[in-house]
BATORFI-472881 format. One record per atom (N, C-alpha, C): residue number from 1; residue in one letter; x, y, z. Coordinates in nm, 2 decimals, padded with zeros to 4 digits. Layout:
NUM|A|X|Y|Z $
...
This chain:
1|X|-10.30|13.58|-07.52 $
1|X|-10.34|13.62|-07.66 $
1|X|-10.31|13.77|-07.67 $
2|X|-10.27|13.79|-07.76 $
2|X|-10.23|13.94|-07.81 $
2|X|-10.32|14.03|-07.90 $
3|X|-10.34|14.15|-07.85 $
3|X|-10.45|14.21|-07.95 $
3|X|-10.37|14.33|-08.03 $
4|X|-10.43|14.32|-08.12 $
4|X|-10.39|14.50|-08.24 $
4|X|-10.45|14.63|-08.12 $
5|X|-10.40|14.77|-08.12 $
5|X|-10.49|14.84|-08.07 $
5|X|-10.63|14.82|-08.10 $
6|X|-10.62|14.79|-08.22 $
6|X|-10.77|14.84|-08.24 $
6|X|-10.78|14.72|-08.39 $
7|X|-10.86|14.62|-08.37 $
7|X|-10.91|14.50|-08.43 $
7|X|-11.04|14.55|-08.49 $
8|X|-11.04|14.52|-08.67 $
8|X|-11.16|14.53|-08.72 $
8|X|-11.24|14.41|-08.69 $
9|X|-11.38|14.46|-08.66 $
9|X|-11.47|14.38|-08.65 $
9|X|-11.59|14.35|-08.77 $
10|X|-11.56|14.49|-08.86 $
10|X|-11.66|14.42|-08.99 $
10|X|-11.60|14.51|-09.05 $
11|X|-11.57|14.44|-09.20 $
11|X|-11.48|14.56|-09.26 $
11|X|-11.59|14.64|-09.34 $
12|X|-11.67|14.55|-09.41 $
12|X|-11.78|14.59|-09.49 $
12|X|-11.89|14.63|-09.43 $
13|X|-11.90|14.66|-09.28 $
13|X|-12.01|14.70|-09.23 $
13|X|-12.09|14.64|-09.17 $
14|X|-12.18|14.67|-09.09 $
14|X|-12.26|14.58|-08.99 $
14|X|-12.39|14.65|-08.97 $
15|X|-12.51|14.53|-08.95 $
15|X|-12.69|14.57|-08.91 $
15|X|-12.63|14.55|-08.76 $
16|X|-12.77|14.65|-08.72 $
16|X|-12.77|14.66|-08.57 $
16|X|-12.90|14.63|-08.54 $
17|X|-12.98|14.55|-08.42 $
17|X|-13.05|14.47|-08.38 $
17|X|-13.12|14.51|-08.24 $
18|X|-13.21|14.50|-08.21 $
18|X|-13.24|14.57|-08.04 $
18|X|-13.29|14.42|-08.01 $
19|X|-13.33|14.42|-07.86 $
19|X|-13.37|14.31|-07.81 $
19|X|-13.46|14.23|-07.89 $
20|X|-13.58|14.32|-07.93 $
20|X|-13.67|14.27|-08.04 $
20|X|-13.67|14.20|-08.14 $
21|X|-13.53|14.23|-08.21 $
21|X|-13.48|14.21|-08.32 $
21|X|-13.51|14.28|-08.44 $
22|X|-13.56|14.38|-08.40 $
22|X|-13.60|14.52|-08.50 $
22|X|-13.48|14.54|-08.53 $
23|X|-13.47|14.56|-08.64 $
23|X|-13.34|14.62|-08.75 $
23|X|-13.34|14.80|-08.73 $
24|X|-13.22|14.81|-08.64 $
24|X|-13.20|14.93|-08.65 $
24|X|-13.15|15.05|-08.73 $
25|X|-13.09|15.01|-08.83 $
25|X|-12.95|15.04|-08.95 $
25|X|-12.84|15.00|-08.94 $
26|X|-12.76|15.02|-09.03 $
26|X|-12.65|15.04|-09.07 $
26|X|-12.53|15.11|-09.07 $
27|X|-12.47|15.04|-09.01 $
27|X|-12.32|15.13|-09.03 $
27|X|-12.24|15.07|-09.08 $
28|X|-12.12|15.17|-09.16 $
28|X|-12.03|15.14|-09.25 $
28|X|-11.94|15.11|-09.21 $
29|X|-11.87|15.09|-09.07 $
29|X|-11.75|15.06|-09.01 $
29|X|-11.76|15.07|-08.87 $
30|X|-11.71|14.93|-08.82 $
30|X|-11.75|14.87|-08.65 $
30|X|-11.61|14.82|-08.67 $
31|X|-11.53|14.89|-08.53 $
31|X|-11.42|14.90|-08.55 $
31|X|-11.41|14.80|-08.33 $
32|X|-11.36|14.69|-08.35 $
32|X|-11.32|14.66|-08.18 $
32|X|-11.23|14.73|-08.15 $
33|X|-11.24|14.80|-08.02 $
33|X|-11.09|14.79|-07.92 $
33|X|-11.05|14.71|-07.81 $
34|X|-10.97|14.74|-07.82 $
34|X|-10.87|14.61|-07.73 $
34|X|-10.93|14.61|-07.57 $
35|X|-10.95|14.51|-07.51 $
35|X|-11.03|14.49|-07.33 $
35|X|-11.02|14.56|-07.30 $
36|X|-11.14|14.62|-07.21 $
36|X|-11.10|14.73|-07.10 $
36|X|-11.08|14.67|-06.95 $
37|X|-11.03|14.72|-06.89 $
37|X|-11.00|14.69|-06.77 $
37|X|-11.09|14.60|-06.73 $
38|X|-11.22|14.68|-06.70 $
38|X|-11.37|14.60|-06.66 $
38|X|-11.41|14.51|-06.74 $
39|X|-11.35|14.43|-06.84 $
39|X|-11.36|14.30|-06.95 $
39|X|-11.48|14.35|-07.02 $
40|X|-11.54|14.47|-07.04 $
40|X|-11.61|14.51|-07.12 $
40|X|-11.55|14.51|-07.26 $
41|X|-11.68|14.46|-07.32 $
41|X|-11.65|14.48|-07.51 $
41|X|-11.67|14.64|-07.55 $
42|X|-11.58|14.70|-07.62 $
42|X|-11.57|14.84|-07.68 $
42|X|-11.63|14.84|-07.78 $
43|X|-11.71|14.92|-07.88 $
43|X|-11.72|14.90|-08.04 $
43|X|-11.69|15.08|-08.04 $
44|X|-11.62|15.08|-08.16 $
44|X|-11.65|15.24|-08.23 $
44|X|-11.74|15.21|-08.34 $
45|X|-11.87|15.30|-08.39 $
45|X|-11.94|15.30|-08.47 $
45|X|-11.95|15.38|-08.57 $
46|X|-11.90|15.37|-08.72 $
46|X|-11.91|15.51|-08.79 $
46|X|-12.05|15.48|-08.88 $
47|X|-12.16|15.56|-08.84 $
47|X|-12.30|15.56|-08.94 $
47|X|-12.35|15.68|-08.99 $
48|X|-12.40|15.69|-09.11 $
48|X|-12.44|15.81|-09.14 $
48|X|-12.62|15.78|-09.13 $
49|X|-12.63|15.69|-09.07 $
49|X|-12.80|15.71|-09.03 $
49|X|-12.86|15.75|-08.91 $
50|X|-12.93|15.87|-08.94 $
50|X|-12.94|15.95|-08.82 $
50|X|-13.00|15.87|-08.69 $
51|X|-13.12|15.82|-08.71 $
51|X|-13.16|15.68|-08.66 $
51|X|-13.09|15.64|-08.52 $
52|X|-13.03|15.54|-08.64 $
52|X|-12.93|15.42|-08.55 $
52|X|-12.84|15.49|-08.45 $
53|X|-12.79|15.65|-08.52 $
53|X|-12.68|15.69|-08.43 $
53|X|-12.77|15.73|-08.29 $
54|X|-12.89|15.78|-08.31 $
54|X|-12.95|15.85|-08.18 $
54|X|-12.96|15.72|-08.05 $
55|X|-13.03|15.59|-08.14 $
55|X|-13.06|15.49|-08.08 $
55|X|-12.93|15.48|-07.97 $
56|X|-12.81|15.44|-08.07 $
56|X|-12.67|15.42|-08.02 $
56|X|-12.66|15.48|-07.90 $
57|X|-12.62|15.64|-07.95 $
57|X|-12.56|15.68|-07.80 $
57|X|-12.69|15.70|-07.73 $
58|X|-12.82|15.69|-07.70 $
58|X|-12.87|15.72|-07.57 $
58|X|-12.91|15.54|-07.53 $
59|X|-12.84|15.44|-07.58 $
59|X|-12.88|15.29|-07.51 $
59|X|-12.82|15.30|-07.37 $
60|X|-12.88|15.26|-07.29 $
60|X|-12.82|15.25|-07.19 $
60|X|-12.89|15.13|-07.09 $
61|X|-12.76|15.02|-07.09 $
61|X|-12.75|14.90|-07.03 $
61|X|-12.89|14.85|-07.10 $
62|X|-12.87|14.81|-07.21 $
62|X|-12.97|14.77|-07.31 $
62|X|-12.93|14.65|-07.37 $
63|X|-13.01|14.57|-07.45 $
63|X|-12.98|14.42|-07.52 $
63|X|-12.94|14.49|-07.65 $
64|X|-12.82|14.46|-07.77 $
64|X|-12.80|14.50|-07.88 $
64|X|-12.69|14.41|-07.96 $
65|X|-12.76|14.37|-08.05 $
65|X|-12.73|14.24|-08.13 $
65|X|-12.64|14.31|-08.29 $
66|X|-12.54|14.28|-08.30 $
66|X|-12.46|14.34|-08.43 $
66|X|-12.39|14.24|-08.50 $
67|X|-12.42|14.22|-08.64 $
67|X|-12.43|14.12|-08.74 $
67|X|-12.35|14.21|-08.87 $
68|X|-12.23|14.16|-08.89 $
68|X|-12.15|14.22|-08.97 $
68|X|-12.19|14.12|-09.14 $
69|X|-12.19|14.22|-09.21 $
69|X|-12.19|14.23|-09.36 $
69|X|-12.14|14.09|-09.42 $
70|X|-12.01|14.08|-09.37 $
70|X|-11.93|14.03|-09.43 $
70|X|-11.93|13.89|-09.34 $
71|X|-11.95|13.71|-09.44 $
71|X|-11.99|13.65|-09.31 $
71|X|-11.87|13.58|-09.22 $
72|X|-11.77|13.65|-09.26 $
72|X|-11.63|13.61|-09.17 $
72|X|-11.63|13.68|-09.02 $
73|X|-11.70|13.81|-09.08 $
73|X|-11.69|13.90|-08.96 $
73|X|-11.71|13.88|-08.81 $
74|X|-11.66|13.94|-08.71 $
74|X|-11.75|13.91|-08.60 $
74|X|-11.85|13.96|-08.57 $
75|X|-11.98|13.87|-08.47 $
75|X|-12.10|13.95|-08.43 $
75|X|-12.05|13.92|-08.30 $
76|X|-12.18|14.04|-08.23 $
76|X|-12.16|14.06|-08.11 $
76|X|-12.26|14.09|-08.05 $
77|X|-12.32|13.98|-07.93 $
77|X|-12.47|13.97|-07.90 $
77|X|-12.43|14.05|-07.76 $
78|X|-12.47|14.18|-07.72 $
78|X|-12.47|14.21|-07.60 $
78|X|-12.58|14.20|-07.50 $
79|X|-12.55|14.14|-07.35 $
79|X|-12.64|14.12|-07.29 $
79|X|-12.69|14.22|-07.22 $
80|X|-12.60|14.34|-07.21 $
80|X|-12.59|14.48|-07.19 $
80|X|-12.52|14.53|-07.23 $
81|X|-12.57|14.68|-07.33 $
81|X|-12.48|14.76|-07.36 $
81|X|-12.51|14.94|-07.40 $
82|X|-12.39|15.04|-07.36 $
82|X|-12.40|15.16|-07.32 $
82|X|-12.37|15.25|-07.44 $
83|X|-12.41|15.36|-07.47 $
83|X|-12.36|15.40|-07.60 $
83|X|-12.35|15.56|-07.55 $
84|X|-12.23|15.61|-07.63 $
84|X|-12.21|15.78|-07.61 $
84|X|-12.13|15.81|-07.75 $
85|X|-12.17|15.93|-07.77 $
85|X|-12.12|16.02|-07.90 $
85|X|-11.98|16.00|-07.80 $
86|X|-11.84|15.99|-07.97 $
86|X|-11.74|15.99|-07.96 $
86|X|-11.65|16.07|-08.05 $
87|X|-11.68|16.19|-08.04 $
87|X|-11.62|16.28|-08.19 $
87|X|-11.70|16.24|-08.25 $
88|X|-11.72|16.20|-08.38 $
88|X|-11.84|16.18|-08.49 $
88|X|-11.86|16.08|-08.50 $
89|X|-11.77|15.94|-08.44 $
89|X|-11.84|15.82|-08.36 $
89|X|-11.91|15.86|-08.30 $
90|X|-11.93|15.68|-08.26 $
90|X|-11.99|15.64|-08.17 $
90|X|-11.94|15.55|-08.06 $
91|X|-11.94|15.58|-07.95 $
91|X|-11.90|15.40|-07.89 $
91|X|-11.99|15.33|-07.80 $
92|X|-11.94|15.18|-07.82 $
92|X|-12.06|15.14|-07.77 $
92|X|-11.97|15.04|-07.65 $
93|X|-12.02|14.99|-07.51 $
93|X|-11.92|14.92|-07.47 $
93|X|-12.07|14.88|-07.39 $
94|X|-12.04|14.72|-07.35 $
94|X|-12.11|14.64|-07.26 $
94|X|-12.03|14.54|-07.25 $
95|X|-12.11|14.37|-07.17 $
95|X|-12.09|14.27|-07.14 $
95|X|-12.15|14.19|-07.28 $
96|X|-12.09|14.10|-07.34 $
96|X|-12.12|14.00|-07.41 $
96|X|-12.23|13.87|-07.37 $
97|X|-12.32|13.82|-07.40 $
97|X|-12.41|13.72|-07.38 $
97|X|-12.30|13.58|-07.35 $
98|X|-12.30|13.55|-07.24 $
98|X|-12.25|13.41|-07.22 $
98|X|-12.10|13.45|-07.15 $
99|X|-12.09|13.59|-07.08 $
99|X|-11.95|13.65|-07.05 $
99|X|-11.99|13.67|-06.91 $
């Protein structure tokens, strides 16, 4: 299977979810990148809610559930996942639920 560098994952946007299922906000563009070596899922995050961004980058090896806007989009239930400021992203990369 062949990937784009870089595969949209919600064009219109995506809620972000904690183990709880507490709604953490919104971001306006969740962008995939292509596998990483370690078969980790990548996300870039662009949000303007201060919130969700803080949550983001300090998750670490955390449960985080992402439900895109649009209902073609993909979601992405992580069983664990790590988040770090990326320029004025965000990225988020873990293991997928059932991976």
């Amino acid at each position: 299977m062949e990937y784009a560098s870089e595969v949209s994952a919600a064009n219109d946007g995506a809620r972000f979810f904690d183990e709880k299922k507490r709604d953490l906000g919104w971001a306006a563009k969740v962008s995939k990148r292509d596998p990483s070596l370690g078969g980790l899922t990548v996300l870039d995050i662009a949000t303007a809610e201060p919130s969700l961004a803080m949550f983001l980058r300090s998750l670490d090896k955390g449960r985080l559930f992402v439900r895109p806007a649009d209902v073609l989009g993909e979601s992405f239930a992580f069983a664990w996942a790590s988040g770090y400021a990326n320029g004025q992203d965000i990225r988020v990369q873990g293991v997928l639920e059932g991976k």
